[in-house]
N, C-alpha and C positions, 0 to 999 in steps of 0.2 A: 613584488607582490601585486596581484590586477588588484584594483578594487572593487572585485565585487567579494575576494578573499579580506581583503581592509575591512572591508565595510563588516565582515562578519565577526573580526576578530577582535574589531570595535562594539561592535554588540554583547559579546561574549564578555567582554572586559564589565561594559556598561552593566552587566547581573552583578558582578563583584562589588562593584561601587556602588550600586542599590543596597546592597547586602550591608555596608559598612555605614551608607551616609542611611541609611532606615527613610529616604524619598524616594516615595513611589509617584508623586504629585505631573511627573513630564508628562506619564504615559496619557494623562488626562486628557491636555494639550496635544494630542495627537502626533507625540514625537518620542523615540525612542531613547532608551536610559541616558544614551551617550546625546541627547540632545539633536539629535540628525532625524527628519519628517518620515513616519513607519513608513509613508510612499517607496520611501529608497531604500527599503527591505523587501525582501522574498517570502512568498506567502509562506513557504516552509519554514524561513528564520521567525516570523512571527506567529508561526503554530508552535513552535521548539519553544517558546518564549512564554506562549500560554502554558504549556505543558509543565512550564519549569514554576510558573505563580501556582498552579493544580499541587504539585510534589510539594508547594512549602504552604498548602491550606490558604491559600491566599485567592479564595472562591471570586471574588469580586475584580482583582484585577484578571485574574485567570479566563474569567467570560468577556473580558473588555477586548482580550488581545484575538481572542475568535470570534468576536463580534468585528473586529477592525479586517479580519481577513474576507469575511461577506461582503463586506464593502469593498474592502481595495482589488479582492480577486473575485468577482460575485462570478459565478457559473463555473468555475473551476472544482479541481478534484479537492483542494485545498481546502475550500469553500463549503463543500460537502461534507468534508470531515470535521473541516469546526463547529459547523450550527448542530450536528450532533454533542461537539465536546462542549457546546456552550450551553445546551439546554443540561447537560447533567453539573454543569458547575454553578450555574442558578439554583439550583437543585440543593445541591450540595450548602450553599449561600441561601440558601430555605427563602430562595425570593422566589415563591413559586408562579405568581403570574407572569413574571419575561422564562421562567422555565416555559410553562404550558406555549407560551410564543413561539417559545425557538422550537420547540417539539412539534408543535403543531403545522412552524413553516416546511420544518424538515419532511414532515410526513405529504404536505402539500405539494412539493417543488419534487420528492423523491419516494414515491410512493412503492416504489419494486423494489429500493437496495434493501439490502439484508440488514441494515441498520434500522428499519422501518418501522419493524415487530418493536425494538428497544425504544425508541422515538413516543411509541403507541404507549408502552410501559411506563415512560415516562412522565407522560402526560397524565395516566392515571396516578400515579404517586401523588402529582403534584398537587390533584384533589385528598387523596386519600390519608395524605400527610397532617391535612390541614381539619382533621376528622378531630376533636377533641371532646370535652363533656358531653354527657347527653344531651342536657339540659341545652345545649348552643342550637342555632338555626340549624338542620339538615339539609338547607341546600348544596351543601358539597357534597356530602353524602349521596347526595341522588346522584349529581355529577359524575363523582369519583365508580361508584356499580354502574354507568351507562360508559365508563372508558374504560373499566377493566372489564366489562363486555365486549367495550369491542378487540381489545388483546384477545382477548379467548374464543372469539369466534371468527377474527381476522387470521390472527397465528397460531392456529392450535398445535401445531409440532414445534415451534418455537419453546427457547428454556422457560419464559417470561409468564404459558403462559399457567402454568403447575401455580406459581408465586400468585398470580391475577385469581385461580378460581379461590385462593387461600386467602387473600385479604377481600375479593367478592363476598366470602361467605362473611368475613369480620363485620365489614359495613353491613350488609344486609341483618344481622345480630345486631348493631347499632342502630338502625331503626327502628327497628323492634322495643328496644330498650326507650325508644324517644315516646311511644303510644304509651308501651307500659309505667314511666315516669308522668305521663298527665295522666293516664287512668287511674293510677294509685293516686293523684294530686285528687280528683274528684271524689275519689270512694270514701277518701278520711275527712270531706267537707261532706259528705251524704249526698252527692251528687249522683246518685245511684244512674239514671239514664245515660248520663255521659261519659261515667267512668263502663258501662257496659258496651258502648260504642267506642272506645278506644282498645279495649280488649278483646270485643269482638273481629279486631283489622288482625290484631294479634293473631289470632285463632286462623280467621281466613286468608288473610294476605301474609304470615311470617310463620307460618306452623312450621317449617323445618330449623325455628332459630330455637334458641337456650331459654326462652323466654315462655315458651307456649305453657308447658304445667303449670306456671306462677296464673298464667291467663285464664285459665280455663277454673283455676281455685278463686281467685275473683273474682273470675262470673256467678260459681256458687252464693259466694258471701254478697255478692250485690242483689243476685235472682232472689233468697232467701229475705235480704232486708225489705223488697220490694213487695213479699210474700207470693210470688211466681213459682210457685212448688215445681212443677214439671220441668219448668226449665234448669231451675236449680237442680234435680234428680238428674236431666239430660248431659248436663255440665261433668254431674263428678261421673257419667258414666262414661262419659269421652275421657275423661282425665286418667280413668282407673282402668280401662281399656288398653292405653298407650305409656299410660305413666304408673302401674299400679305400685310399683316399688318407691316412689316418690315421698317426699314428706309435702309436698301438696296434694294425692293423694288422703294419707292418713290425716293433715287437716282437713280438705274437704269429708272424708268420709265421716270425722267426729262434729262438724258442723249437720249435716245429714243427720243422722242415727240420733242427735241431742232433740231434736225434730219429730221424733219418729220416723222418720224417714229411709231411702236406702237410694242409692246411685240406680238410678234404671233410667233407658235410653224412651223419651216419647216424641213420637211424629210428625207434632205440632206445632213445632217451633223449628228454628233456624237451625239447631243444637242438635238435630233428630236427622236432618238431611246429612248433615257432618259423620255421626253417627253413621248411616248408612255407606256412605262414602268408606268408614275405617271396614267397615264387614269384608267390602268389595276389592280391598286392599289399594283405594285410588284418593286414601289421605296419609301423607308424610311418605 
């Protein structure tokens, strides 16, 4: 038997004996199961090796063993293939910053292979994953819509990129939702100016999210407290224009009409250009 056939069959054994003695602790130490230095492995045997921690969920040594192939075979085809498999098992192991690395390297060092579009995808994930409460800082958020832009505008016939404008639109609705959480935090302290400035981004800057009828019924109940008649009127007449079927609709219209009042669009405010804009068909 040569040994470079020894040396594999030692390897192969050495999974067995990981499997039985539950130490994974060599591979640390830079040496493989069977105790022999990964040096005196083939970059193939230590991608077959990662491949096989990936199949038993074992995210963490799984990225070690193609992290060790960048280094021992850097510039190789080998090489290439694992800083791909190593940024999706970060991933996977929800360590998303050495993810966004290896993805980022991969897209750096290989900007044309077809793996490139996924590399890009996955770097968005790794923001978009890490999206939780509203209530949390949104700087990932902005992050994660500026890389799954660029999925969508880099790969647009790629699988990845249907998936990117569908969690696009998710986060973009999460921002949305971040204004409408302090605008409503102001309006129930009577903060009436600043909850109409948090609602107003609403309106202008997120009008194609799930959020805007809530926005525009707001702006009533704040213009009305303020006692801004017109603009309160301009409000529900944006709202009942695009939303007339809404139950923010039918509350703003019974806050109006309790008033004397009625939804009608005026000039004169911010409210009135918007308006104009829905006539001309160049809002939402």
């Amino acid at each position: 038997m040569t040994g470079g056939r020894s040396r594999a069959v030692v390897f192969g054994m050495g999974i067995v004996v990981l499997l039985l003695s539950g130490c994974g602790e060599l591979q640390r130490k830079g040496v493989g199961p069977d105790g022999a230095p990964l040096e005196t492995y083939t970059a193939k045997q230590i991608f077959e090796r990662g491949e096989y921690e990936m199949s038993r969920k074992d995210w963490e040594d799984g990225a070690f063993y193609f992290g060790e192939i960048e280094r021992l075979y850097p510039y190789s085809e080998w090489a290439k293939r694992a800083l791909i498999m190593q940024a999706y098992a970060y991933h996977k192991d929800k360590d998303y910053e050495n993810a966004r690395s290896s993805a980022q390297r991969f897209i750096d060092f290989y900007p044309a292979d077809d793996d490139a579009a996924y590399a890009q995808y996955l770097l968005a994930l790794s923001y978009y994953d890490q999206i939780e409460l509203v209530g949390r800082d949104q700087g990932l958020t902005f992050q994660a819509l500026q890389a799954l832009r660029a999925v969508i505008e880099r790969y647009p016939d790629s699988e990845y990129a249907r998936s990117s404008v569908l969690k696009f639109d998710l986060a973009f609705d999460h921002l949305a939702g971040k204004e409408m959480e302090i605008g409503r935090y102001y309006l129930k302290r009577q903060h009436y100016g600043a909850a109409i400035s948090r609602f107003r981004v609403v309106v202008e800057d997120f009008q194609t999210t799930t959020h805007t009828p809530e926005a525009l019924h707001r702006l009533v109940e704040s213009y009305l407290s303020l006692g801004l008649l017109e603009e309160a009127q301009t409000a529900g007449a944006v709202l009942g224009y695009n939303y007339q079927s809404t139950e923010w609709y039918e509350d703003s219209y019974a806050l109006l009409t309790k008033q004397g009042l009625e939804p009608k669009a005026f000039d004169s405010n911010w409210l009135g250009a918007v308006y104009r804009q829905m006539l001309k068909g160049e809002w939402l």
